[in-house]
py3Dmol code that shows the C-alpha trace and the ligand (Angstrom):
import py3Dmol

protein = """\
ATOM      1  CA  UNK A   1     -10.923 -12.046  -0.498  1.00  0.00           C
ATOM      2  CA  UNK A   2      -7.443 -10.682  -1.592  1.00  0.00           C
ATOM      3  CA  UNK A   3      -4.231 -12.103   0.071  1.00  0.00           C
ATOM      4  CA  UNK A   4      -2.139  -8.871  -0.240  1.00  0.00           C
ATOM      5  CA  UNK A   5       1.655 -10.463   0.436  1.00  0.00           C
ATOM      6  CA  UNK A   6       4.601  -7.908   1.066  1.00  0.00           C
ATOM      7  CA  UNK A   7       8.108  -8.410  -0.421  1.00  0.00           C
ATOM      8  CA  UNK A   8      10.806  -6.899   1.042  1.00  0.00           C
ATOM      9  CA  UNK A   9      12.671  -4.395  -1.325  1.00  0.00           C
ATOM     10  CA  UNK A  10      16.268  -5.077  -2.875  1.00  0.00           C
ATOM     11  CA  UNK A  11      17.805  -1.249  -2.002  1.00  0.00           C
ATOM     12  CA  UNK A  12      20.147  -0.923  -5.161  1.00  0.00           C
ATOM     13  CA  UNK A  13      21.589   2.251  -6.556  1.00  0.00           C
ATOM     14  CA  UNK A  14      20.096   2.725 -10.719  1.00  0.00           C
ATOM     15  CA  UNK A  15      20.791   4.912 -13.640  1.00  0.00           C
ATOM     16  CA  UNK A  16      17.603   7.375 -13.502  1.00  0.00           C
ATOM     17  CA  UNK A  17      17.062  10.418 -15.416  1.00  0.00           C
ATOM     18  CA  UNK A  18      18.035  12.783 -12.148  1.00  0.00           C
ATOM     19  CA  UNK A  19      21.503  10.199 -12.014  1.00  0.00           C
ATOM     20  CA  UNK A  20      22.190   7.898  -9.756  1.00  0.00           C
ATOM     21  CA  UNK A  21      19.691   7.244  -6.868  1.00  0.00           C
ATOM     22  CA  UNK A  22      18.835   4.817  -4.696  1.00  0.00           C
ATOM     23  CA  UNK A  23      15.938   2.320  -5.573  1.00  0.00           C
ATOM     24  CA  UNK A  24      13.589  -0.067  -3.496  1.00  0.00           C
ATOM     25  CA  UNK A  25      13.367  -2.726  -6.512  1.00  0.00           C
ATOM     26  CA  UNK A  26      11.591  -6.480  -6.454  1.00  0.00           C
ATOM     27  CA  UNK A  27      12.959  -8.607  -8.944  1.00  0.00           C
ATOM     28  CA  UNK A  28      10.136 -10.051 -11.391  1.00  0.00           C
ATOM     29  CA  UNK A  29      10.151 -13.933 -10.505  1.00  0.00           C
ATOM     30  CA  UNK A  30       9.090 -12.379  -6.634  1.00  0.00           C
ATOM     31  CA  UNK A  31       6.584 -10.625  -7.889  1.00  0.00           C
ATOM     32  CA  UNK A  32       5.479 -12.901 -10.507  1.00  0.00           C
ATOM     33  CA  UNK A  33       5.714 -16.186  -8.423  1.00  0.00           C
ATOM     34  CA  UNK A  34       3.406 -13.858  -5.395  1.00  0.00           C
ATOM     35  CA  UNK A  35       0.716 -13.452  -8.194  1.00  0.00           C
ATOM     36  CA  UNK A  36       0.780 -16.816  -9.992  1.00  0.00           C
ATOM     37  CA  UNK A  37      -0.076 -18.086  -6.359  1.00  0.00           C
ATOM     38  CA  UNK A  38      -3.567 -15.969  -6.185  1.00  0.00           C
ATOM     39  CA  UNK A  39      -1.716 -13.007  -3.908  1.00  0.00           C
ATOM     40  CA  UNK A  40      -1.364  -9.095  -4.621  1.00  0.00           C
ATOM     41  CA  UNK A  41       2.087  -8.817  -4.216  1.00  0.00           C
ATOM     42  CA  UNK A  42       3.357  -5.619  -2.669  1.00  0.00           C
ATOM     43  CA  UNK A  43       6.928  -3.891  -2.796  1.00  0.00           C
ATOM     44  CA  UNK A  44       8.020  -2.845   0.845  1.00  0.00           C
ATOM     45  CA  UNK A  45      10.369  -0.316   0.982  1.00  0.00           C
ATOM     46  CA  UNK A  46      13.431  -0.304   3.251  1.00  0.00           C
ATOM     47  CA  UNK A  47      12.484   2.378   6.057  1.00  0.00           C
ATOM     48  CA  UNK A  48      13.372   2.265   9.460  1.00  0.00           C
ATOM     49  CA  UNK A  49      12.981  -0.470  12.134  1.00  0.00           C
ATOM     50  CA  UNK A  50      10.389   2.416  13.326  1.00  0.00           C
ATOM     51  CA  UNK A  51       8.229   2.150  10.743  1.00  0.00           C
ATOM     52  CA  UNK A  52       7.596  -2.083  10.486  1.00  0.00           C
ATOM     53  CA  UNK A  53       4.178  -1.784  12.120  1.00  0.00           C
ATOM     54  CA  UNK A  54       2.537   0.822   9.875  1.00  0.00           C
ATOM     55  CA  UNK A  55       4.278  -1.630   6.683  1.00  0.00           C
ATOM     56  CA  UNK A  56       2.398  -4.758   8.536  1.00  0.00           C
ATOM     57  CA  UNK A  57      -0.578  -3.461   8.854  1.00  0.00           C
ATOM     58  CA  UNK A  58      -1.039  -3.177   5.064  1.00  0.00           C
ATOM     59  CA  UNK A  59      -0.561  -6.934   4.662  1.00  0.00           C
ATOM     60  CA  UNK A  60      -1.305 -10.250   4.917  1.00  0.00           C
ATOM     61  CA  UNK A  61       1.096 -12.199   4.452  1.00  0.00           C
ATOM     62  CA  UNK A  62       5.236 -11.671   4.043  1.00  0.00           C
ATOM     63  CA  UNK A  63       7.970 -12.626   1.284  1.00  0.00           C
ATOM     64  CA  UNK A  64      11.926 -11.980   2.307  1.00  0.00           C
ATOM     65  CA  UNK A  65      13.863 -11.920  -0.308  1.00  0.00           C
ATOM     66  CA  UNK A  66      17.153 -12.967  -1.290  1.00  0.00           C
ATOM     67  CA  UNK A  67      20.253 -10.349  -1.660  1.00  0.00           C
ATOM     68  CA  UNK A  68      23.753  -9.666   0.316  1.00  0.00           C
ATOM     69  CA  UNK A  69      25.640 -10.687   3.331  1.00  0.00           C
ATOM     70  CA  UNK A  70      24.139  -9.791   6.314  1.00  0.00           C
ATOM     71  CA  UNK A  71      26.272  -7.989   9.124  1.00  0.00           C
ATOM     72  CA  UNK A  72      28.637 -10.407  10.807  1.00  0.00           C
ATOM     73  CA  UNK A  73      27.849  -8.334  13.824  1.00  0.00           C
ATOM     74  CA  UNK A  74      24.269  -8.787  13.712  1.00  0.00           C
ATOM     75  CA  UNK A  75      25.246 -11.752  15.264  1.00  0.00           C
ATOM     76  CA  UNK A  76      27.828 -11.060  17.486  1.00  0.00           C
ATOM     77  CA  UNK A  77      31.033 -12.430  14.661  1.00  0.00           C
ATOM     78  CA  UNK A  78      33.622 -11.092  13.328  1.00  0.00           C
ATOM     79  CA  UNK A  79      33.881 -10.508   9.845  1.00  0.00           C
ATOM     80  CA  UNK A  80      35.492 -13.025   7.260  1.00  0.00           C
ATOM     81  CA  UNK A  81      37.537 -11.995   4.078  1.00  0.00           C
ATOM     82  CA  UNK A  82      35.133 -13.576   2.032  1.00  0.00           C
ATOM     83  CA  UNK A  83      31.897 -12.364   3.858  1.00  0.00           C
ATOM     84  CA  UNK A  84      30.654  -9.234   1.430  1.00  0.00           C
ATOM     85  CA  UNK A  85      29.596  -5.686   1.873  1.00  0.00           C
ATOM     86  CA  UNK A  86      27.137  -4.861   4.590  1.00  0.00           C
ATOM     87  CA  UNK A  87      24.109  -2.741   4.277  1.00  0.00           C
ATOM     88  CA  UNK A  88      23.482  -1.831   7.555  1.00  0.00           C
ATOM     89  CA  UNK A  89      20.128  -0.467   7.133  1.00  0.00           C
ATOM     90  CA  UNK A  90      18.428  -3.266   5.026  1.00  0.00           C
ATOM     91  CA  UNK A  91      20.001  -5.360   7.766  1.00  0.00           C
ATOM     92  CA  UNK A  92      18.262  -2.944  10.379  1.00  0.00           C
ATOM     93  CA  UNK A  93      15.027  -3.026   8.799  1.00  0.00           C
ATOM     94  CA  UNK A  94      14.562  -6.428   8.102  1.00  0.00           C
ATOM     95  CA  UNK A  95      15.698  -7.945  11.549  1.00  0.00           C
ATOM     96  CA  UNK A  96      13.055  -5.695  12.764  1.00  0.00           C
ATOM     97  CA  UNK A  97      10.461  -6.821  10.095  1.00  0.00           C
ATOM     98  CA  UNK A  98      11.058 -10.600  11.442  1.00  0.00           C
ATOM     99  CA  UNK A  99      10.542  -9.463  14.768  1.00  0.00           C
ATOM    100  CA  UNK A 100       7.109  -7.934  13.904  1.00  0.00           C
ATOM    101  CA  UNK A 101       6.136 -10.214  11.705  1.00  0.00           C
ATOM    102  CA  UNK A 102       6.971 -13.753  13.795  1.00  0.00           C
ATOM    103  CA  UNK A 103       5.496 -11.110  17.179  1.00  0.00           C
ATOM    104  CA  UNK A 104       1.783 -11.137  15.175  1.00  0.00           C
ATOM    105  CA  UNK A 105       1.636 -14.845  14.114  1.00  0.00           C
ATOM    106  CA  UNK A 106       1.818 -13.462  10.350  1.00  0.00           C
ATOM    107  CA  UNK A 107       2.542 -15.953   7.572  1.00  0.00           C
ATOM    108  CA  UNK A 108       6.245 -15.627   6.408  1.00  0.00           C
ATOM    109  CA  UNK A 109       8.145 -17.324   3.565  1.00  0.00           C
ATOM    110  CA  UNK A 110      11.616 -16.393   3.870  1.00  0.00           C
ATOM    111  CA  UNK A 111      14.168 -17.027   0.662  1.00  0.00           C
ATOM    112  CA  UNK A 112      17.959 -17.318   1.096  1.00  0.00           C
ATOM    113  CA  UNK A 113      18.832 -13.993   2.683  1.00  0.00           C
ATOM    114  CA  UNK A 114      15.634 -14.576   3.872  1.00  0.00           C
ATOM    115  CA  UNK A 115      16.480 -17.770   5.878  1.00  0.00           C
ATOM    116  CA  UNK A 116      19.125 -16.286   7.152  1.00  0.00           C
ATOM    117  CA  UNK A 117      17.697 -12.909   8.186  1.00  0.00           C
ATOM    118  CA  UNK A 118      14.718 -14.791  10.365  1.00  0.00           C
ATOM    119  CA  UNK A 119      17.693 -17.040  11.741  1.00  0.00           C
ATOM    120  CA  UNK A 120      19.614 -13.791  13.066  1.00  0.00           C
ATOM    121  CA  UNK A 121      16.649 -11.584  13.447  1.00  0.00           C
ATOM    122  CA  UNK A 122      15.616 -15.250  16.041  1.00  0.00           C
ATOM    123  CA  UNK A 123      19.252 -14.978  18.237  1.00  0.00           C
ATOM    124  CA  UNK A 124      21.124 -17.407  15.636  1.00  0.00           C
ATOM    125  CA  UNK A 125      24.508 -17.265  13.813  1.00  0.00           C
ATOM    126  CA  UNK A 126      25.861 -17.713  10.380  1.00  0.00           C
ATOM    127  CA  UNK A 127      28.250 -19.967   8.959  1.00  0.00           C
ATOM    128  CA  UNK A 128      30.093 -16.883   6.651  1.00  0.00           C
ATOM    129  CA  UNK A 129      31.165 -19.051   3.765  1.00  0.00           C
ATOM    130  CA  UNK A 130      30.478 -22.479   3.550  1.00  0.00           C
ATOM    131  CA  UNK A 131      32.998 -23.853   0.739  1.00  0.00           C
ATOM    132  CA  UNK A 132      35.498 -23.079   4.242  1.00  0.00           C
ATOM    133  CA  UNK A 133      33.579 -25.119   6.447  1.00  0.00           C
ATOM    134  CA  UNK A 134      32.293 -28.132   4.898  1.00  0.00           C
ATOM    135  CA  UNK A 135      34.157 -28.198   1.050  1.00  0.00           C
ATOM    136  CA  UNK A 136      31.167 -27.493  -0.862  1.00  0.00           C
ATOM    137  CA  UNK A 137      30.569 -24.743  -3.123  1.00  0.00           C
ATOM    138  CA  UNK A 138      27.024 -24.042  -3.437  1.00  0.00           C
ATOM    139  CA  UNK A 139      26.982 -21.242  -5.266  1.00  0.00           C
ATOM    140  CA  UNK A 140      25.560 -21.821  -8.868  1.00  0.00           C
ATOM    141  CA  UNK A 141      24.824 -18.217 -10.109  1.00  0.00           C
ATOM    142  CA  UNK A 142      24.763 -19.309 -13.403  1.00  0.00           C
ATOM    143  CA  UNK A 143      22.368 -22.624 -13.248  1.00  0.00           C
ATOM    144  CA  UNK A 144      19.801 -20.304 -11.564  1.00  0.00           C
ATOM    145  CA  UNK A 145      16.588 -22.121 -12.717  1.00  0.00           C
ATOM    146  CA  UNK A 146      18.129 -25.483 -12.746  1.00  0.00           C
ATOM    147  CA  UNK A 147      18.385 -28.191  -9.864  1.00  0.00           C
ATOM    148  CA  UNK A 148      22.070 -28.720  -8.710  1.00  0.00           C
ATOM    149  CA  UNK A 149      21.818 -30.404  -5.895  1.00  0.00           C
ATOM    150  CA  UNK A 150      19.423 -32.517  -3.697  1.00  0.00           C
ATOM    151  CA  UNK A 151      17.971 -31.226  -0.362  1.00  0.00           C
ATOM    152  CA  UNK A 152      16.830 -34.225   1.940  1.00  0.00           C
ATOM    153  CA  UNK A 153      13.257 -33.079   3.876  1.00  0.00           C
ATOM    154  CA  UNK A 154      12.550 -34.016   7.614  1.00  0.00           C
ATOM    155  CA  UNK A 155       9.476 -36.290   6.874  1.00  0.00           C
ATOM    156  CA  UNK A 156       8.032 -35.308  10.151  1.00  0.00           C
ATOM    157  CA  UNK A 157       8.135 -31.464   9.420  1.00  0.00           C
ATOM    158  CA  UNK A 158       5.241 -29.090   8.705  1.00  0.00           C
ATOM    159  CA  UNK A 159       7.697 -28.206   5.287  1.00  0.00           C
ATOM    160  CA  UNK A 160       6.936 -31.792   3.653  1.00  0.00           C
ATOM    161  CA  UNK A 161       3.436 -31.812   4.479  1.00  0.00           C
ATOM    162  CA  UNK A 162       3.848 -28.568   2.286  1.00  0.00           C
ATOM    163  CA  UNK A 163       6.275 -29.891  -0.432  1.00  0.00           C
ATOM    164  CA  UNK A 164       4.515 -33.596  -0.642  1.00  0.00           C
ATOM    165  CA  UNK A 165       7.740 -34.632  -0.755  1.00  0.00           C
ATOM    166  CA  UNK A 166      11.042 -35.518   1.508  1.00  0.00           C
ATOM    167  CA  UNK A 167      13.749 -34.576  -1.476  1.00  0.00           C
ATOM    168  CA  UNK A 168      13.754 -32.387  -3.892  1.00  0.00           C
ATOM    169  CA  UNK A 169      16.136 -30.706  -5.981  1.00  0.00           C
ATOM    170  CA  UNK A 170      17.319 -27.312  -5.524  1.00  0.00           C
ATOM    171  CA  UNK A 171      18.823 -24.238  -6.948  1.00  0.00           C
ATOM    172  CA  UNK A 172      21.969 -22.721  -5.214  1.00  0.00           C
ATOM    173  CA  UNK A 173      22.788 -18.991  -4.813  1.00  0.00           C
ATOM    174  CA  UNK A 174      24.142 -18.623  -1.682  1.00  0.00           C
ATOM    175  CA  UNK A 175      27.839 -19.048  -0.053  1.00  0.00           C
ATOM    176  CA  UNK A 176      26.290 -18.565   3.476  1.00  0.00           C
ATOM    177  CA  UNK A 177      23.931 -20.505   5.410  1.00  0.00           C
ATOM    178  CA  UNK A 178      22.967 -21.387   9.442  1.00  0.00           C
ATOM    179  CA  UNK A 179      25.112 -22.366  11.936  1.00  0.00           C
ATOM    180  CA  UNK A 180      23.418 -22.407  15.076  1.00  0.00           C
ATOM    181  CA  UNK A 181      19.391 -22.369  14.816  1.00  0.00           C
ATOM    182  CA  UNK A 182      18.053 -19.536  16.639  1.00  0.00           C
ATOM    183  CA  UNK A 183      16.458 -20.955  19.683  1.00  0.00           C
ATOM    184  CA  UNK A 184      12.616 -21.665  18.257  1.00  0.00           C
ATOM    185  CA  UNK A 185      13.612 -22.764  14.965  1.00  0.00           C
ATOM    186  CA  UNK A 186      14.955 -25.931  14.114  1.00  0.00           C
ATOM    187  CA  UNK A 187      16.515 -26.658  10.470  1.00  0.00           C
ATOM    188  CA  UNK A 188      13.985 -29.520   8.806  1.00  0.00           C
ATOM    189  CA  UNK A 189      16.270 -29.712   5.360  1.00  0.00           C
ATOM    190  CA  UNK A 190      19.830 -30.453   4.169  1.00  0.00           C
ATOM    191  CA  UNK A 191      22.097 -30.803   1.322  1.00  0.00           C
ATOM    192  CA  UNK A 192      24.445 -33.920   1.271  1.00  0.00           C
ATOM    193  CA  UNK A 193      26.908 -31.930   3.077  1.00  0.00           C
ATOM    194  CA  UNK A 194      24.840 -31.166   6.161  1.00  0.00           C
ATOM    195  CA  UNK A 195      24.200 -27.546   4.968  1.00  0.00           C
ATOM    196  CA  UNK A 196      21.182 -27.162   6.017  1.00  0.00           C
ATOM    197  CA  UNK A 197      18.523 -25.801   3.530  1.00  0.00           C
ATOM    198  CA  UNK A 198      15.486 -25.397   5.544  1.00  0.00           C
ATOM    199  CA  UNK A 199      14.345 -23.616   9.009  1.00  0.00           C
ATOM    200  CA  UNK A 200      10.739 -23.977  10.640  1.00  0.00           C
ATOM    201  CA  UNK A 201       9.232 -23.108  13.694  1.00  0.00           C
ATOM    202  CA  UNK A 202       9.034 -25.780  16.221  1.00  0.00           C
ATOM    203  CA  UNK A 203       5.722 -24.181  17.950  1.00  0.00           C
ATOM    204  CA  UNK A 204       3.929 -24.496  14.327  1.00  0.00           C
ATOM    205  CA  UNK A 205       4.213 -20.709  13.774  1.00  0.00           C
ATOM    206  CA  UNK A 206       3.313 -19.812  10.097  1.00  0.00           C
ATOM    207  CA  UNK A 207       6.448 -19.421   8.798  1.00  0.00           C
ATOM    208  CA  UNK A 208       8.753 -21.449   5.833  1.00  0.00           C
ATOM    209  CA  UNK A 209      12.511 -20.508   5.375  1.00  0.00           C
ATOM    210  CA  UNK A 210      14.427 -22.131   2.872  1.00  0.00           C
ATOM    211  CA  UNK A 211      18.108 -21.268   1.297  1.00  0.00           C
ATOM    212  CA  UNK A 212      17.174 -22.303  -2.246  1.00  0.00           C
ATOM    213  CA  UNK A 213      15.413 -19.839  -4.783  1.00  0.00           C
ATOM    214  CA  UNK A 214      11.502 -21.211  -4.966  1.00  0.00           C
ATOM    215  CA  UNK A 215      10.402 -18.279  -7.520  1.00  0.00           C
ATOM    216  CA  UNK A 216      13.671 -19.232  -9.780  1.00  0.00           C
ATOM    217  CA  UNK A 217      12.210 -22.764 -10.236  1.00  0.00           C
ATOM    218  CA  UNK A 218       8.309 -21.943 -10.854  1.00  0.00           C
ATOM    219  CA  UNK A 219       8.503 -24.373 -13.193  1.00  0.00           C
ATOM    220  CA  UNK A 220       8.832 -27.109 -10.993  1.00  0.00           C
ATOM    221  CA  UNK A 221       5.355 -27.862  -9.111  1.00  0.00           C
ATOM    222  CA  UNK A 222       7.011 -28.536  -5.522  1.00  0.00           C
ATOM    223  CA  UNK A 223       8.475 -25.000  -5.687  1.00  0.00           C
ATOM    224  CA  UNK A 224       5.183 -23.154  -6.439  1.00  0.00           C
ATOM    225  CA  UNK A 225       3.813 -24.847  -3.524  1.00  0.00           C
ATOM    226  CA  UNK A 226       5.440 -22.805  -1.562  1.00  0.00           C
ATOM    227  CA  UNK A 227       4.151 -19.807  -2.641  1.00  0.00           C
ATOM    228  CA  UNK A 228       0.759 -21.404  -2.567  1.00  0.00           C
ATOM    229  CA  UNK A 229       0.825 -22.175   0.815  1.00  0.00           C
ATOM    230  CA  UNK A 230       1.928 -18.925   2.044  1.00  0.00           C
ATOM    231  CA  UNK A 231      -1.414 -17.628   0.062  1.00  0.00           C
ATOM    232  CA  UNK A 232      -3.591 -20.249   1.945  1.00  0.00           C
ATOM    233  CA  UNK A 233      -1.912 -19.786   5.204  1.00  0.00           C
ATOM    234  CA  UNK A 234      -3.302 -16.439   5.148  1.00  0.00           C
ATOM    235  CA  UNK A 235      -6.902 -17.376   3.800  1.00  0.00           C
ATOM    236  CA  UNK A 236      -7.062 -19.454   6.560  1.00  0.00           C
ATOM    237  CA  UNK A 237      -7.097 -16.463   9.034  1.00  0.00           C
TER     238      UNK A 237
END
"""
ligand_1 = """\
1
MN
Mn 22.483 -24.957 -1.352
"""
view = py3Dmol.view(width=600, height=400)
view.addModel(protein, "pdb")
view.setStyle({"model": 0}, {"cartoon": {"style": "trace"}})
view.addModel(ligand_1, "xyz")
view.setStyle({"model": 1}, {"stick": {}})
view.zoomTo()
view.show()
């Protein structure tokens, strides 16, 4: 049996031969990380919140990716200086996609945006840059498929079980991250500044969210475990 496992799209605007148009693109390490784990990976298109069902239906199992700033006022905040430009309707979309997704017991693995989408998309907020709040930068754009700094696991949660481990190192893209857990989730991970790096489920739903990059580090056996348990989760159904 095929695990067919969507990935949300990265909307960008690209150089095609009508001009410039807007694009639903996956980067490759999604795509490639999806496939190395025994999945069919799928590109999902940003549509409209209308249209997550008839998207669902076609798979098995769901990757959010990573990308921009969501909304402050998906949450109910007011925007910082340093929070970036919105895209309301990836914002729209994917909110809507958690919804569905969590609403049908479907296996998720949510990356950085990702995390913080299913936190939102849940009824939690966002801490809109973190170098303001706690003093640590973790954004590392340029050590992208490297370890720089150490995430300290929750022995007790499901996400361990999964890792086989209760620290790990980690990439950093991100200058977001949680501030209050949407009720149902409850963060299972942190860096040394209490960032926290990992959400879960506290009713044992199928889904992992964590704020590093898993598919950046593929290399790294810990981080394609990930990937291969979102693939068994849904073999298992
Ligand atoms: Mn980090």
């Amino acid at each position: 049996m095929s695990v067919r496992v969507g990935i949300s799209a990265r909307p960008r605007t690209v150089d095609a031969v009508i001009g410039r148009t807007l694009s639903h693109t996956a980067d490759r390490h999604y795509v490639e990380s999806v496939r190395g784990a025994g999945g069919v990976p799928l590109v999902l298109p940003v549509l409209g919140p209308g249209d997550v069902a008839d998207l669902l239906d076609a798979v098995d199992a769901l990757v959010l990716t990573g990308g921009g700033d969501l909304c402050p006022s998906t949450y109910g905040a007011d925007r910082w200086p340093e929070t970036g430009d919105p895209d309301p309707a990836r914002d729209a979309f994917e909110i809507a996609l958690v919804r569905e997704a969590v609403a049908r017991d479907l296996p998720v693995l949510a990356i950085c945006r990702g995390l913080q989408v299913v936190n939102v998309a849940l009824g939690g907020t966002l801490v809109q840059h973190v170098p303001a709040v706690t003093g640590e930068d973790h954004r590392h754009d340029d050590r992208w498929d490297e370890g720089v700094h150490a995430v300290r696991v929750d022995p007790a949660s499901h996400l361990a079980g999964v890792l086989d481990c209760t620290g790990l190192e980690v990439n950093s893209l991100h200058h977001q991250a949680v501030d209050r857990p949407a009720p149902g989730l409850r963060p299972v991970a942190w860096a040394h500044d209490g960032t926290v790096e990992a959400l879960e489920p506290v009713d044992g739903g199928p889904l992992l969210a964590v704020q590093w990059h898993p598919e950046l580090l593929q290399h790294r056996l810990e981080h394609r475990r990930l990937f291969r348990a979102l693939v068994e989760e849904a073999l298992s159904r």
